[in-house]
N, CA, C and O atoms as a Tinker XYZ file with bonds, in Angstrom:
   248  protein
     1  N    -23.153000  -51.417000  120.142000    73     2
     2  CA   -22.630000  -51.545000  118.801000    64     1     3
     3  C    -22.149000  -50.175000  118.315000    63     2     4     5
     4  O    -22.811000  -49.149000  118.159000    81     3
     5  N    -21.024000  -50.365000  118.140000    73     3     6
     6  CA   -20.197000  -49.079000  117.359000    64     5     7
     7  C    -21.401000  -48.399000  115.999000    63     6     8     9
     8  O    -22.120000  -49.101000  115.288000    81     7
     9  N    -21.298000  -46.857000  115.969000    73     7    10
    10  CA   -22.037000  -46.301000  114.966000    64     9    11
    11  C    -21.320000  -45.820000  113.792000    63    10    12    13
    12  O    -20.408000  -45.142000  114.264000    81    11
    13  N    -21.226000  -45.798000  112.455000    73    11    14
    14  CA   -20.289000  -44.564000  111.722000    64    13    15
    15  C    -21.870000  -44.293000  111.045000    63    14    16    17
    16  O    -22.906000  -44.953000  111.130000    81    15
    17  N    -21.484000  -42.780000  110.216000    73    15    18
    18  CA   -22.191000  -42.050000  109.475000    64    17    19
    19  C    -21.798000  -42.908000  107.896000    63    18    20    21
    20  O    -20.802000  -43.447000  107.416000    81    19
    21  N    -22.870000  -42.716000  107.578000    73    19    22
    22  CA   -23.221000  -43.085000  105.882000    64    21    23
    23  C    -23.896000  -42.053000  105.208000    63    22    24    25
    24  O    -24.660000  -41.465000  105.974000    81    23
    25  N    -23.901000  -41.560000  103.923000    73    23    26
    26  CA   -24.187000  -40.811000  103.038000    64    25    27
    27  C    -25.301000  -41.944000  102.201000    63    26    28    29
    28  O    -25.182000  -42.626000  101.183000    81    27
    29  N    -26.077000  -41.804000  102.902000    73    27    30
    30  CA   -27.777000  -42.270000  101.734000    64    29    31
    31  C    -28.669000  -41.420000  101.055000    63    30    32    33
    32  O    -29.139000  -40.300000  101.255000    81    31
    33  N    -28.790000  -42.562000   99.920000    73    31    34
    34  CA   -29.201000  -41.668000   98.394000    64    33    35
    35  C    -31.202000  -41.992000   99.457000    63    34    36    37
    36  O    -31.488000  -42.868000  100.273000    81    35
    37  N    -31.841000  -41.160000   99.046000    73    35    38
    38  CA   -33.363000  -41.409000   99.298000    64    37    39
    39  C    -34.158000  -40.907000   98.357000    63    38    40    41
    40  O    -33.744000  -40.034000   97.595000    81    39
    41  N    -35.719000  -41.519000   98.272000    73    39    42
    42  CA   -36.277000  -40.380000   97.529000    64    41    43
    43  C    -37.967000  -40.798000   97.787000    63    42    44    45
    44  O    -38.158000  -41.948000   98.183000    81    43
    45  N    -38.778000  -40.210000   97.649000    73    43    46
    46  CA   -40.242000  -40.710000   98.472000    64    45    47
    47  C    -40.482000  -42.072000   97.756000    63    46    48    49
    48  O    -39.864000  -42.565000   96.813000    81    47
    49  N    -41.738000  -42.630000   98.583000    73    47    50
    50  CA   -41.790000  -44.113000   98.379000    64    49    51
    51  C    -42.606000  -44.120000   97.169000    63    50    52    53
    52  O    -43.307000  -43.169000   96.823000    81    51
    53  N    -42.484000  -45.334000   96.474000    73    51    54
    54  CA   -42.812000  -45.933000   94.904000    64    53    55
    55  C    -42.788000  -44.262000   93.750000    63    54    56    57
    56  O    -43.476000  -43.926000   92.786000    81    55
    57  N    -41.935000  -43.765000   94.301000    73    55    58
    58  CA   -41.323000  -42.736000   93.266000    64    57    59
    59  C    -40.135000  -42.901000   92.721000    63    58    60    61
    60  O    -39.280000  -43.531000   93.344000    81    59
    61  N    -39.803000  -42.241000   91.165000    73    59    62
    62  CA   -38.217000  -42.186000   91.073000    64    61    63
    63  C    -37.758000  -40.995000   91.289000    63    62    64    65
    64  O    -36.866000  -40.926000   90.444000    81    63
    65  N    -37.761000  -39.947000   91.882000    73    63    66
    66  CA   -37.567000  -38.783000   92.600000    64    65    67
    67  C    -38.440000  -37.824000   93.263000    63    66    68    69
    68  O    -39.513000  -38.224000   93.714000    81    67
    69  N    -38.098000  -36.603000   93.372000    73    67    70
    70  CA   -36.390000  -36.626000   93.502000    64    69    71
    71  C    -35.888000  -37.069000   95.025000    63    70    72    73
    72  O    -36.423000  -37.148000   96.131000    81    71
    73  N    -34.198000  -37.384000   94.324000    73    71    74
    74  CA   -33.309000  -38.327000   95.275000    64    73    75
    75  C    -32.343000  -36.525000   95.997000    63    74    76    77
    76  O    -32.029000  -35.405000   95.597000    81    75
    77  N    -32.274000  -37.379000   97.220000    73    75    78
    78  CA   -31.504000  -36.405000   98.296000    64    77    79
    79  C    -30.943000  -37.365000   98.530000    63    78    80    81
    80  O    -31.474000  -38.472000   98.446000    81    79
    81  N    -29.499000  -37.132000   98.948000    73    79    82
    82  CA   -28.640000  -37.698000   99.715000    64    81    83
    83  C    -28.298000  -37.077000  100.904000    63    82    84    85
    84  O    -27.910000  -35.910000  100.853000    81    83
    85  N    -28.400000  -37.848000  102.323000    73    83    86
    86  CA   -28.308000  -37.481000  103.599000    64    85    87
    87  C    -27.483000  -37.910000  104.192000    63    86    88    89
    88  O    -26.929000  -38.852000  103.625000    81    87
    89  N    -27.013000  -37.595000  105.358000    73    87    90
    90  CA   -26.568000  -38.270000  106.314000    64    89    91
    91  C    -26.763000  -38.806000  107.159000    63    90    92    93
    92  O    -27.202000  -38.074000  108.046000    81    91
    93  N    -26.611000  -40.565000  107.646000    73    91    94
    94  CA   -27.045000  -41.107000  109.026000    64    93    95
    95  C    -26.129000  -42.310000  109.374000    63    94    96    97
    96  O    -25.539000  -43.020000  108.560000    81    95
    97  N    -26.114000  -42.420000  110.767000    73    95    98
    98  CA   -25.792000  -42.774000  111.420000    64    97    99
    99  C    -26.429000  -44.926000  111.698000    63    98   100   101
   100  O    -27.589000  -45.331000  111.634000    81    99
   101  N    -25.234000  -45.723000  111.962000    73    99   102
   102  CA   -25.635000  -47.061000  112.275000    64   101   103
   103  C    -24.530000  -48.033000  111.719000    63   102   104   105
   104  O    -23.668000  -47.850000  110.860000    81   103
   105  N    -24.803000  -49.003000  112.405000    73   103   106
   106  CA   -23.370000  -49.902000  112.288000    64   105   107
   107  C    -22.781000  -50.121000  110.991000    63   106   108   109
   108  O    -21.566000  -50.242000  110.839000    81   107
   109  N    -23.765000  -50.183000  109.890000    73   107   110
   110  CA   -23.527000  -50.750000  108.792000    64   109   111
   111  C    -24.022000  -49.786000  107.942000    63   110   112   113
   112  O    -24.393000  -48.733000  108.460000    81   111
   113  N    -24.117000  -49.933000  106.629000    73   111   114
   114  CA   -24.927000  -49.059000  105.442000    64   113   115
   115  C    -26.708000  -49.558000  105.701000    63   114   116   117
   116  O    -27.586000  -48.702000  105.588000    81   115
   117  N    -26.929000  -50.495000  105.923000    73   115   118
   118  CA   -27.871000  -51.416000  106.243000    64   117   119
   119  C    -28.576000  -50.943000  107.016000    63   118   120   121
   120  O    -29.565000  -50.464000  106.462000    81   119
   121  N    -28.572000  -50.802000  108.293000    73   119   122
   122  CA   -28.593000  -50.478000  109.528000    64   121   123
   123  C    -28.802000  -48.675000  109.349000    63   122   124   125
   124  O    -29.533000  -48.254000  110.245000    81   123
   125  N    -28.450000  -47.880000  108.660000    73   123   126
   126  CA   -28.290000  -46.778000  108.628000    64   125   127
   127  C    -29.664000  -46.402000  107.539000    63   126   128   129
   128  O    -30.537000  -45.542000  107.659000    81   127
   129  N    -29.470000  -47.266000  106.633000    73   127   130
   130  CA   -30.799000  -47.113000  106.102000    64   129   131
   131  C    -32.270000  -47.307000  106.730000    63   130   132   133
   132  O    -33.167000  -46.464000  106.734000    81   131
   133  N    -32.306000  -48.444000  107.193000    73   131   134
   134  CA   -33.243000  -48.930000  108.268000    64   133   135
   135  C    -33.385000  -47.821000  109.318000    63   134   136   137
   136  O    -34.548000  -47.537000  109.603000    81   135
   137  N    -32.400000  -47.135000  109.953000    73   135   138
   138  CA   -33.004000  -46.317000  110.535000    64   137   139
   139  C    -33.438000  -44.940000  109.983000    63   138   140   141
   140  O    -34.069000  -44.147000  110.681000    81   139
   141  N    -33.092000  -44.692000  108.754000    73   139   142
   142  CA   -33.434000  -43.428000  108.508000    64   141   143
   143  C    -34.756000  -43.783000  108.125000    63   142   144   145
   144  O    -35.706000  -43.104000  108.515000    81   143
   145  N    -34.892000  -44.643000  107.499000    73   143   146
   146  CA   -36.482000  -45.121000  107.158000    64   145   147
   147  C    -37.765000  -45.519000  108.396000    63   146   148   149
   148  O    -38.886000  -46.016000  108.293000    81   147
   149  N    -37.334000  -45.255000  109.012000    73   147   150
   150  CA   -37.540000  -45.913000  110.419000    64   149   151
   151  C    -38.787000  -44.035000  111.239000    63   150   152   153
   152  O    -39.875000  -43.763000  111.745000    81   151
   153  N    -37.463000  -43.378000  110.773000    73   151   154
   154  CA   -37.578000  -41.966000  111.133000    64   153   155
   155  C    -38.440000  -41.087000  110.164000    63   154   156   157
   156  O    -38.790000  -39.931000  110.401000    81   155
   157  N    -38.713000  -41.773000  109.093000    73   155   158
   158  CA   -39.088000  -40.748000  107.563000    64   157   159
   159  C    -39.536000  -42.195000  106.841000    63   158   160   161
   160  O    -38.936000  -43.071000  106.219000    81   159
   161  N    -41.499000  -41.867000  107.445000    73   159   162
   162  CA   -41.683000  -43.573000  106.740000    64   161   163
   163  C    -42.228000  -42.804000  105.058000    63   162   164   165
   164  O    -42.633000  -43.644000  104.255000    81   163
   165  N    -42.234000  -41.836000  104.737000    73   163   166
   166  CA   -42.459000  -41.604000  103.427000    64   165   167
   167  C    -41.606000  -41.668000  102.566000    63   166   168   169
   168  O    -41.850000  -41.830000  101.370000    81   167
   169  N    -40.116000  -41.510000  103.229000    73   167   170
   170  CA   -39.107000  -42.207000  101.683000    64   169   171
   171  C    -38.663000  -43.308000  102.025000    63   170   172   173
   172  O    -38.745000  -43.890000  103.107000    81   171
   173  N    -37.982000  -43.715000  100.679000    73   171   174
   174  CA   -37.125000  -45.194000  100.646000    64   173   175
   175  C    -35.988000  -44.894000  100.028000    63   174   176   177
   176  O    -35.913000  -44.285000   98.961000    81   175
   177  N    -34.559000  -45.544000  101.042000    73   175   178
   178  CA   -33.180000  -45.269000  101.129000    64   177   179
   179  C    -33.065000  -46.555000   99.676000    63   178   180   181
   180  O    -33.929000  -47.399000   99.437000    81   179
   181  N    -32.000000  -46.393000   99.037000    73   179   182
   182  CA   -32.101000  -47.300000   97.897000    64   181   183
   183  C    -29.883000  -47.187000   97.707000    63   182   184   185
   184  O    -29.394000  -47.855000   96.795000    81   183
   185  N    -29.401000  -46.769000   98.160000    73   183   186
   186  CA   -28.392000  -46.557000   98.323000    64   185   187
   187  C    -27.970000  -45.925000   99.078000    63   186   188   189
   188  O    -28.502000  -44.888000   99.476000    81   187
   189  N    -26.649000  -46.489000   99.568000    73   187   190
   190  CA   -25.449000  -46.016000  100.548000    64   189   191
   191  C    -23.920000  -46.016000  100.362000    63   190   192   193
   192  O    -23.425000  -46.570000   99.380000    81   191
   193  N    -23.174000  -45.407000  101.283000    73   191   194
   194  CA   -22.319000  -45.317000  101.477000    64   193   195
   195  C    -21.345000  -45.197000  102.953000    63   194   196   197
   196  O    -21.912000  -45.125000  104.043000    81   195
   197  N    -20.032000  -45.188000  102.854000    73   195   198
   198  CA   -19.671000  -44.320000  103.879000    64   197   199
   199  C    -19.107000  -43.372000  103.628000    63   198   200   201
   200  O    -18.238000  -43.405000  102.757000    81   199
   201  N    -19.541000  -41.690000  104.605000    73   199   202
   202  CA   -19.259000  -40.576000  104.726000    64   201   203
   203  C    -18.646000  -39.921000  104.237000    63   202   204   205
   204  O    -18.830000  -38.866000  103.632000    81   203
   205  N    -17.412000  -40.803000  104.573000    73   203   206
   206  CA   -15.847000  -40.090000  104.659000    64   205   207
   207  C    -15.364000  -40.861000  103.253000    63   206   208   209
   208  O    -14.241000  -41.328000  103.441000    81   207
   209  N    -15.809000  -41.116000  102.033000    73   207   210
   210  CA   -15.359000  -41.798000  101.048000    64   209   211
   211  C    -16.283000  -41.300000   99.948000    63   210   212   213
   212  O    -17.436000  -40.891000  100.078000    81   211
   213  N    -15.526000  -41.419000   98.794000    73   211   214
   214  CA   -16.420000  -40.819000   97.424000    64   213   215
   215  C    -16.170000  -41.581000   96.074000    63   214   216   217
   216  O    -15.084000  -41.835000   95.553000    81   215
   217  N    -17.219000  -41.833000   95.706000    73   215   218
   218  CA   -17.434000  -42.659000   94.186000    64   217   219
   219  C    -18.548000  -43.162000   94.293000    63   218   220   221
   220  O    -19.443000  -42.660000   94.973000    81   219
   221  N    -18.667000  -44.354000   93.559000    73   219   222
   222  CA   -20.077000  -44.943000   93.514000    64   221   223
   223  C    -20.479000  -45.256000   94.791000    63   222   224   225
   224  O    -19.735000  -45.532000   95.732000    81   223
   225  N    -22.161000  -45.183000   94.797000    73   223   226
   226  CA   -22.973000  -46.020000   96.025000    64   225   227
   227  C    -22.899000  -47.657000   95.761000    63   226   228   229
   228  O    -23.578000  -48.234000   94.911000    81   227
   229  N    -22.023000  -48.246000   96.576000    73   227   230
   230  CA   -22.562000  -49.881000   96.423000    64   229   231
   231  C    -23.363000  -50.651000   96.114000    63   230   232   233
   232  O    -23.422000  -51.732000   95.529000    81   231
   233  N    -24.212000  -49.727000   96.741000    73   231   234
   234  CA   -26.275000  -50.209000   97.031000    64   233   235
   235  C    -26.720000  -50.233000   96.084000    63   234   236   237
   236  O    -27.647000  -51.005000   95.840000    81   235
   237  N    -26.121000  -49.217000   95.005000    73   235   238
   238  CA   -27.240000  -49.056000   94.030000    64   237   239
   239  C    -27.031000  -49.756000   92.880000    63   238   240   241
   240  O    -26.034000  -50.096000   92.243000    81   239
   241  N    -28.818000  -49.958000   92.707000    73   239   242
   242  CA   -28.752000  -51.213000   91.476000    64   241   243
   243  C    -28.230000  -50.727000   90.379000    63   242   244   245
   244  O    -28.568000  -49.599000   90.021000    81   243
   245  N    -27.100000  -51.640000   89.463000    73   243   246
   246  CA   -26.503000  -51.311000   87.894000    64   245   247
   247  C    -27.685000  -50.460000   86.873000    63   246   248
   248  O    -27.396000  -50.156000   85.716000    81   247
């Protein structure tokens, strides 16, 4: 399965900060989260994107 990079918002678990936004890798925004969480079980990804694009995160709740 093809990979692109995503720009995910994170920030430690049942906290509201603070948020870092990183970079990772996986088929989807989905998939990219899952694995960064996967790698770093103390935060939770709560938004994404892709990389190469700028404005709002999709992911993230209104």
């Amino acid at each position: 399965m093809p990979t692109k990079r995503f720009e995910l918002k994170v920030r430690p678990v049942g906290t509201a900060g603070p948020v870092k936004v990183v970079e990772w890798e996986g088929s989807d925004g989905e998939n990219a989260a899952r694995r960064y969480v996967d790698m770093h079980r103390d935060m939770e990804a709560f938004a994404w994107r892709d990389a190469d694009r700028h404005g709002v995160f999709p992911g993230m709740p209104a």
